[in-house]
C-alpha positions as MATLAB code, in Angstrom:
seq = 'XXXXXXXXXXXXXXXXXXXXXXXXXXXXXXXXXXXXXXXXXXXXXXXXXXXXXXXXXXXXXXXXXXXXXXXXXXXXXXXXXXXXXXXXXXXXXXXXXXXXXXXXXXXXXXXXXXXXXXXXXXXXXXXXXXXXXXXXXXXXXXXXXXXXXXXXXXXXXXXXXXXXXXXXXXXXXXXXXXXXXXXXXXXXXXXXXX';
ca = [
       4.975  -16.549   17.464;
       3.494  -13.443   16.334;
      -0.563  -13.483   16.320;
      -1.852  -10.970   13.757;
      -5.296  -11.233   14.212;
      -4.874  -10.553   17.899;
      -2.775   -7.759   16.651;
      -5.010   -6.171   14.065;
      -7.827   -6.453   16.810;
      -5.788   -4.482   19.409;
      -4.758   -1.878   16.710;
      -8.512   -1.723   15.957;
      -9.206   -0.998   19.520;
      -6.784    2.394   19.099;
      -6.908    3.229   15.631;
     -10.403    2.371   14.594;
     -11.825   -0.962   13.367;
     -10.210   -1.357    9.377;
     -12.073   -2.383    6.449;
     -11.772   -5.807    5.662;
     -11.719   -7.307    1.826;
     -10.718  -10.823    0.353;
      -9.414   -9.724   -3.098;
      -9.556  -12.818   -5.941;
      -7.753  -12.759   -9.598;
      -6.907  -14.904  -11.939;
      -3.180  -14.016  -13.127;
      -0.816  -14.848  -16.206;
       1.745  -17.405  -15.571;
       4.551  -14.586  -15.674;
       2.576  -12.418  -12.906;
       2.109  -15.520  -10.571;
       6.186  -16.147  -10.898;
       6.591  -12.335   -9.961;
       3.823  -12.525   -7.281;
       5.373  -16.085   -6.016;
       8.931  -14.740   -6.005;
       9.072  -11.774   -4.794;
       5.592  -11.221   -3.270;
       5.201  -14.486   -2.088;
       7.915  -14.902    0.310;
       6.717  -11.764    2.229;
       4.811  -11.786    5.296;
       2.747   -8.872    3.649;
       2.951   -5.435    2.968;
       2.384   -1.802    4.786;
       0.342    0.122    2.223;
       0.736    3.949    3.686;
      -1.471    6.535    2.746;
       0.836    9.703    4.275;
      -1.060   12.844    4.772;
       1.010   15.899    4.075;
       0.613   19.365    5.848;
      -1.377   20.654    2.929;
      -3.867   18.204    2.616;
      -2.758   15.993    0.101;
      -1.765   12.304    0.037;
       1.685   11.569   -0.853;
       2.512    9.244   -3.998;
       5.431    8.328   -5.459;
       7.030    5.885   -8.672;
      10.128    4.006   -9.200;
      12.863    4.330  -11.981;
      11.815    0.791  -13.684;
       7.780    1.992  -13.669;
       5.566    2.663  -16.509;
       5.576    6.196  -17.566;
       2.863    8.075  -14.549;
       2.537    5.303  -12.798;
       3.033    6.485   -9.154;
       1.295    5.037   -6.570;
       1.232    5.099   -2.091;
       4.458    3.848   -1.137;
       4.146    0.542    0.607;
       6.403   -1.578    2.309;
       7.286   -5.486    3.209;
       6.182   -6.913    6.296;
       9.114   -8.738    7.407;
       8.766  -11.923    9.962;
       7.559  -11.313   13.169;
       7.344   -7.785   12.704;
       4.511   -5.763   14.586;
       2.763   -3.639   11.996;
       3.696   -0.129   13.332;
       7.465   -1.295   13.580;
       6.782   -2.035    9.408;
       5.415    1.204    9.181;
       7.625    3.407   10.932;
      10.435    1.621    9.388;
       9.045    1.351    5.717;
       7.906    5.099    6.249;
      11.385    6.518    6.727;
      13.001    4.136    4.170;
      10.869    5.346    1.385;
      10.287    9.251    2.582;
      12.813   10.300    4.683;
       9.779   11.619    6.922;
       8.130   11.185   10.422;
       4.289   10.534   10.827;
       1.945    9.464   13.243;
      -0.515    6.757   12.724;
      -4.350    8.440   12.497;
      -6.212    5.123   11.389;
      -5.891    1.817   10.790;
      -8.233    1.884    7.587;
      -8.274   -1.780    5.847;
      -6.719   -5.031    5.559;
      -6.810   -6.647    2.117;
      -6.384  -10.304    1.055;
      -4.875  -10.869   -2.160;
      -5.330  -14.280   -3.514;
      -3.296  -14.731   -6.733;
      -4.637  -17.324   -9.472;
      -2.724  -19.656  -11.841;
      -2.992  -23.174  -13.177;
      -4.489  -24.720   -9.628;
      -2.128  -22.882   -7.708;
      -2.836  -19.676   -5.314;
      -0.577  -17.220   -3.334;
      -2.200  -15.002   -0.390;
      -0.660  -11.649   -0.052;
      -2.176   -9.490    3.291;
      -1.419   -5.788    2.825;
      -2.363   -3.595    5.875;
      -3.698   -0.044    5.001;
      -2.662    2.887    7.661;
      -3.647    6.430    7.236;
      -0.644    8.441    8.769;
       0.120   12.028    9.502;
       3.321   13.785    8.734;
       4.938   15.538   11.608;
       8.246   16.679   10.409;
      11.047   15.794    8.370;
      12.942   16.376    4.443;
      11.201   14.397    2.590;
      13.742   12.245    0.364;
      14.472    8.500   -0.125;
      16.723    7.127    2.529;
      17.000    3.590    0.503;
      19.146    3.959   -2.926;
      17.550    0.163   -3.436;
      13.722    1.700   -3.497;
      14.829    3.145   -7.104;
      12.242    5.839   -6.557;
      12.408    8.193   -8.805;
       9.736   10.807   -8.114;
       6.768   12.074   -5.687;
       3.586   13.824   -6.226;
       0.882   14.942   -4.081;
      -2.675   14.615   -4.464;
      -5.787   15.733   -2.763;
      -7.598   12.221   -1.437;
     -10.305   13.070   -4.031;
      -8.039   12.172   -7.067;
      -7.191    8.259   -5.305;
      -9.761    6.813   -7.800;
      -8.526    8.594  -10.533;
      -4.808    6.982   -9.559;
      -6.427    3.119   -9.030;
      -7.978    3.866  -12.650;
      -4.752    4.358  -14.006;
      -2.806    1.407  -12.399;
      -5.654   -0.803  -13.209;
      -5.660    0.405  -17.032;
      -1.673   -0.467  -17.324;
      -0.781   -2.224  -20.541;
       2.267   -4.210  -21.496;
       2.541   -6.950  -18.911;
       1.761   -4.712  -15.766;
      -1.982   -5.176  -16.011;
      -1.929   -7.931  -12.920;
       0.586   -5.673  -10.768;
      -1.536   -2.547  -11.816;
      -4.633   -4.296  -10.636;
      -2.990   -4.961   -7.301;
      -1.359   -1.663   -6.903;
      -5.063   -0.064   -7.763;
      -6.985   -1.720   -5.548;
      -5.469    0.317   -2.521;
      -6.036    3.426   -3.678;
      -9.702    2.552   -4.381;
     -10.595    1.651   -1.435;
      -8.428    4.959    0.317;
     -10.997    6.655   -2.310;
     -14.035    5.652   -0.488;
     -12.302    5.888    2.748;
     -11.096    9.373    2.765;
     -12.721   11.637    0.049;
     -15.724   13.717    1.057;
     -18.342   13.425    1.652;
     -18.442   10.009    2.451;
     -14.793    9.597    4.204;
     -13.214   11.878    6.083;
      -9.471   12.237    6.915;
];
């Protein structure tokens, strides 16, 4: 049986100790389904803040997004699996590239709201370098349609948008956001450093 906090502790021990944050929100009945169906049944997510060769952070969005929504690719934490094995794995699924882990930099608690009922989603925050590689989609599934690059300054700027989604995305926005806010105060200078 796989202990995470043992796990997060030992990863602290290497990678530096990670922000942690228990994240509450009242959702609509449709975003609790979405969040219960295909959230829910995950042991979490990798949330991977890749540092490209120039200084930037790479984002990207999927074909089925809202138009300029792109986002940190993250990835699902499948049973049993050790966190850098997600990573690694969820890495070259979604980019195609290589990295190294520089810091472990937060673990976030989502707890999902609806008529008396709640659904607790960790996600698991890793700053990682890029080392080498094309950097493409390996997984036809991901649907991702585009990347973009931007410098660690302009993460708040991203959360702002996801958060400010309209149309039925405003709980998922909110969720996606949060990430890149707390990257934000994490990694842009002065008071973060990457």
């Amino acid at each position: 049986m796989m202990d995470r906090t043992a796990e997060i502790e030992q990863l602290g021990a290497v990678y530096g100790q990670p922000v942690s944050q228990h994240q509450v929100r009242d959702v609509s009945e449709a975003s609790f389904r979405y969040f219960a169906g295909k959230l829910g049944k995950r042991n979490g997510e990798v949330v991977l803040f890749i540092l490209r060769p120039n200084g930037t952070l790479l984002l990207h969005t999927k074909d089925f997004y809202p138009s300029g929504a792109f986002r940190v690719p993250t990835g699902t934490l499948h049973e049993q699996e050790p966190l850098l094995d997600a990573v690694y794995r969820e890495t070259d699924e979604e980019t195609g590239l290589e990295v190294a882990v520089t810091r472990f930099l937060g673990v976030v608690e989502f707890e999902f709201r609806w008529s008396g009922q709640a659904i607790l989603i960790p996600c698991y925050l890793f700053l990682l370098t890029e080392l080498r590689g094309e950097l493409r989609s390996r997984d036809a599934g991901e649907r991702i349609a585009g990347f973009r690059e931007v410098h660690p300054g302009a993460l708040l700027a991203v959360a702002e948008h996801l958060e400010n989604l309209t149309g039925g995305w405003e709980d998922w926005g909110w969720f996606r956001g949060l990430p890149h806010r707390l990257g934000f105060m994490l990694l842009s200078p002065p008071c973060g450093r990457v």
